[in-house]
Wavefront OBJ file of the C-alpha trace (Angstrom):
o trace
v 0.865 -40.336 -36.899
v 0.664 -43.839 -35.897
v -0.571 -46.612 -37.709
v -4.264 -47.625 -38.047
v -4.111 -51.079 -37.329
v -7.927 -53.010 -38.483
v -9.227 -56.559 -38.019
v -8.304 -56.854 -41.336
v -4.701 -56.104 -41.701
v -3.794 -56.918 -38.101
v -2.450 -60.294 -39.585
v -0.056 -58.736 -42.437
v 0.660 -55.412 -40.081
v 1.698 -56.973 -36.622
v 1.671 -60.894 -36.715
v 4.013 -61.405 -39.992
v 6.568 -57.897 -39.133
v 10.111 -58.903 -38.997
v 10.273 -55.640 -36.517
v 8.986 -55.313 -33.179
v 5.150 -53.838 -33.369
v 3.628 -51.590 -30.507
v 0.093 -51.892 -30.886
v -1.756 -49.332 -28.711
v -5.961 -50.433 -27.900
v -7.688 -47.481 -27.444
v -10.880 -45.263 -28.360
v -12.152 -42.299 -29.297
v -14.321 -41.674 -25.705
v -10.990 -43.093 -23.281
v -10.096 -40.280 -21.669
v -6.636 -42.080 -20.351
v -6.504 -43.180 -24.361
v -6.065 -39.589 -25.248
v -3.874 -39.053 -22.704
v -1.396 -41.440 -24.245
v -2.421 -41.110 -28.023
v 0.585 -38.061 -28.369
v 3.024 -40.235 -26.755
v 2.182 -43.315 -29.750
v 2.652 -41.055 -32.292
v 5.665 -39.926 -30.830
v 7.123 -43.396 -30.626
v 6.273 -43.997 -34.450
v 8.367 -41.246 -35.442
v 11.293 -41.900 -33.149
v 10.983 -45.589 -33.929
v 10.174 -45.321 -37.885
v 12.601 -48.294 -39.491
v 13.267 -50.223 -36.293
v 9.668 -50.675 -35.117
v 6.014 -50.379 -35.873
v 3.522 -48.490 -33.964
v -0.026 -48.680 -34.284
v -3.262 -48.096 -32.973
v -6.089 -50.519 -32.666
v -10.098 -49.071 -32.295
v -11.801 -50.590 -30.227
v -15.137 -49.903 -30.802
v -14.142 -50.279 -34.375
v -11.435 -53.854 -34.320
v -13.992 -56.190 -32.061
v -11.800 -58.873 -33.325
v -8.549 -58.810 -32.793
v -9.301 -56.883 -29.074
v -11.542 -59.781 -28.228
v -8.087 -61.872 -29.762
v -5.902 -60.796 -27.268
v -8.390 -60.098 -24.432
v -8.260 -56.477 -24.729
v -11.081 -55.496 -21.868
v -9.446 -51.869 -20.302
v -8.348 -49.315 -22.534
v -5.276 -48.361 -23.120
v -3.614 -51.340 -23.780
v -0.705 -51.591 -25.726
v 0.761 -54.979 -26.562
v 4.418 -55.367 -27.739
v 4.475 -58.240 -30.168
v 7.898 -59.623 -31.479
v 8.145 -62.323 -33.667
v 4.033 -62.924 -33.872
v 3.805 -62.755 -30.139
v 2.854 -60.720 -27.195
v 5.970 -59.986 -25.497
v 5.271 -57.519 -22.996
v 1.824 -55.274 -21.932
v 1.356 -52.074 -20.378
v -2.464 -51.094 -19.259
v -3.765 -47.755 -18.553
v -1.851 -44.493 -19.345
v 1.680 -44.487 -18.655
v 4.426 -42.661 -18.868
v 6.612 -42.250 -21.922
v 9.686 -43.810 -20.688
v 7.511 -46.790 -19.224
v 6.612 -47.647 -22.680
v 9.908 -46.663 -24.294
v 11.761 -49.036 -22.141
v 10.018 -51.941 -22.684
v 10.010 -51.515 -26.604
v 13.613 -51.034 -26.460
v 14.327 -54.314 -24.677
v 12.221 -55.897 -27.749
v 14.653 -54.071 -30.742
l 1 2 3 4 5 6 7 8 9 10 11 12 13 14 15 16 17 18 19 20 21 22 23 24 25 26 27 28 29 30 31 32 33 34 35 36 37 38 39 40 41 42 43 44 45 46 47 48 49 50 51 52 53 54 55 56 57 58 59 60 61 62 63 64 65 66 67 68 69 70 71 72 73 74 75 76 77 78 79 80 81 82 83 84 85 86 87 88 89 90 91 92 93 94 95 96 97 98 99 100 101 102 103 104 105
């Protein structure tokens, strides 16, 4: 299961990790969101000690979507170092999201 990620630990969690972070924007009515939900968890299991992967609510997190000018859902932001390096929007496939962590690690 992938991280919960709040407006409160977002800081500690994504912007101070000496590992690449996947944070995934999505919420609980997102159709597409559910769609790729499986696929995030996935990645924190296959990634766990080389990356972090999270998930941001929406409805939930107002701050740190409105942050990073999260308006369609799924996003998922790959942040190394503190910053976004990379975006996918909408529900992609696996390998699309894979690829572009891997380039991060």
């Amino acid at each position: 299961m992938a991280i919960e990620i709040t407006d409160a630990n977002f800081e500690e969690l994504v912007l101070k990790s000496d590992k690449p972070v996947v944070v995934d924007f999505w919420a609980a009515w997102c159709g597409p969101c559910r769609m790729i939900g499986p696929v995030i968890d996935e990645m924190h299991t296959e990634y766990e000690g080389r990356a972090i992967v999270g998930k941001v609510d929406v409805d939930n997190n107002p701050g740190v979507s409105a942050q990073f000018g999260v308006r369609n859902i799924p996003t998922v932001l790959f942040i190394k170092n503190g910053e976004v390096a990379d975006k996918s929007v909408g529900a992609v496939p696996k390998a699309q999201l894979t690829t572009k962590l891997d380039a991060l690690l």
